[in-house]
N, C-alpha and C positions, 0 to 999 in steps of 0.2 A: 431271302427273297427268291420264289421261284418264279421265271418267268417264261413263256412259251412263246418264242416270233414265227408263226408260220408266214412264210414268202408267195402271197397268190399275184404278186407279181406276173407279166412277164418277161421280168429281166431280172438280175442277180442285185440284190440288196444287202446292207447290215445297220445293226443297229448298236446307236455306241450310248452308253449312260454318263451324259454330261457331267460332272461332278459326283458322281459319285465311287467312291473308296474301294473299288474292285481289283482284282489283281487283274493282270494282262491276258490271261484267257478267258475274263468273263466281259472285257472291255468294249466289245465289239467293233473294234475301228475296220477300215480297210483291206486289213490281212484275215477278217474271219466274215469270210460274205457268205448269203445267204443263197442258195438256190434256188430256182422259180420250184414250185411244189415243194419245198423240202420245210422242218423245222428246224429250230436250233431251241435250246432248253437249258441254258444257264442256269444257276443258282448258285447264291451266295449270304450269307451272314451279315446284316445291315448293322454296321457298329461303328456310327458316324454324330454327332450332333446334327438334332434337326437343320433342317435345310428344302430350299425348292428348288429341285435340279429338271433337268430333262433329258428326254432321252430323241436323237434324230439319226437320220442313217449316214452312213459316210462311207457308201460305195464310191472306186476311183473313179470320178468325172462325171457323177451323176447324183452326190449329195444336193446340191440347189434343186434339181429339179422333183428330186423325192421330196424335199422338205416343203417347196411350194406346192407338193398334190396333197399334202397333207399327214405323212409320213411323220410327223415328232408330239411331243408332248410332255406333259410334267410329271415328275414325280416326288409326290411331300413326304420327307422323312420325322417324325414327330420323335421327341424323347421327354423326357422327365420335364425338363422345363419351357417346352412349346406352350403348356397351358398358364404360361404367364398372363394374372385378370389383367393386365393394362394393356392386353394386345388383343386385336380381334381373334375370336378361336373358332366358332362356329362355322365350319367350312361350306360355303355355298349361303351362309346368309349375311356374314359380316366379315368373312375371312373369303376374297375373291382373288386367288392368284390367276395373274396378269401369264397370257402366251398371244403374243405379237409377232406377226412375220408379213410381210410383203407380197403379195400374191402378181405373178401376171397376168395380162388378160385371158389366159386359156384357163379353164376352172373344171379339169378332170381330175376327178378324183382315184388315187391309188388304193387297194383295198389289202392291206397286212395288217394281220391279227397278230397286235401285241397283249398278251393277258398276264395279271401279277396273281399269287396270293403271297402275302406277309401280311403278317399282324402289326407289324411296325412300320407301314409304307401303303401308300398307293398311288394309285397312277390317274392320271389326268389327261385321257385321252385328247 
C-alpha cells in the first residue's frame, strides 16, 4: 500500500492506520506528525485478512477536533475469502460500510489529502 498525506492544514497533524498490521514507522501515531505544507509517504506490504479498518489523525491534543472536521476514514482490506456468496460483496450497492462519528455544532471542514494505490485495499474517504 502506497500512500500520500499531504498536511494543507494550518497546524501540524498525523495520521495513524487503525487496525492495520504495520510496523511502527509506518503507524502514524503522535510521534511522526505531519507539518502544515509538508507530505509524508509511507508504504507498506498489505498481508492481513480481510477486514474494515480506518485510518484518523492522532496529533497530541487535537485528535477530536481533526476527526470532527473530517479528517478519518475507512480502509477495506479484501483477500481470498471476502468474496464469500452468503455475504454482501458489491461495494456501494449491497456492501455499505458504516463510518459514524459525532459531529459539534461547528461544521468546518479540514482539507488533507490522503491518497492510496494498492491493488489489495482501498480507502473510503
Amino acid at each position: 500500500m502506497d500512500v500520500r498525506v499531504t498536511d494543507d492544514l494550518p497546524e501540524t497533524t498525523s495520521i495513524h492506520w487503525h487496525g492495520m498490521h504495520v510496523a511502527a514507522r509506518f503507524d502514524g501515531g503522535p510521534h511522526q506528525p505531519i507539518a502544515p505544507a509538508t507530505t509524508w509517504e509511507p508504504s507498506w506490504k498489505v498481508a492481513q485478512p480481510a477486514a474494515t479498518l480506518w485510518y484518523h489523525p492522532h496529533p497530541h491534543g487535537s485528535t477530536q477536533v481533526h476527526t470532527y472536521r473530517g479528517l478519518a476514514g475507512l480502509v477495506l482490506v479484501d483477500d481470498e475469502t471476502s468474496d464469500d456468496p452468503g455475504l454482501p460483496h458489491g461495494y456501494g450497492i449491497d456492501d455499505l460500510p458504516p463510518s459514524c462519528r459525532t459531529r459539534p455544532s461547528i461544521r468546518t471542514a479540514y482539507s488533507t489529502n490522503v491518497t492510496t494505490k494498492a491493488a489489495d485495499c482501498s480507502a473510503a474517504p
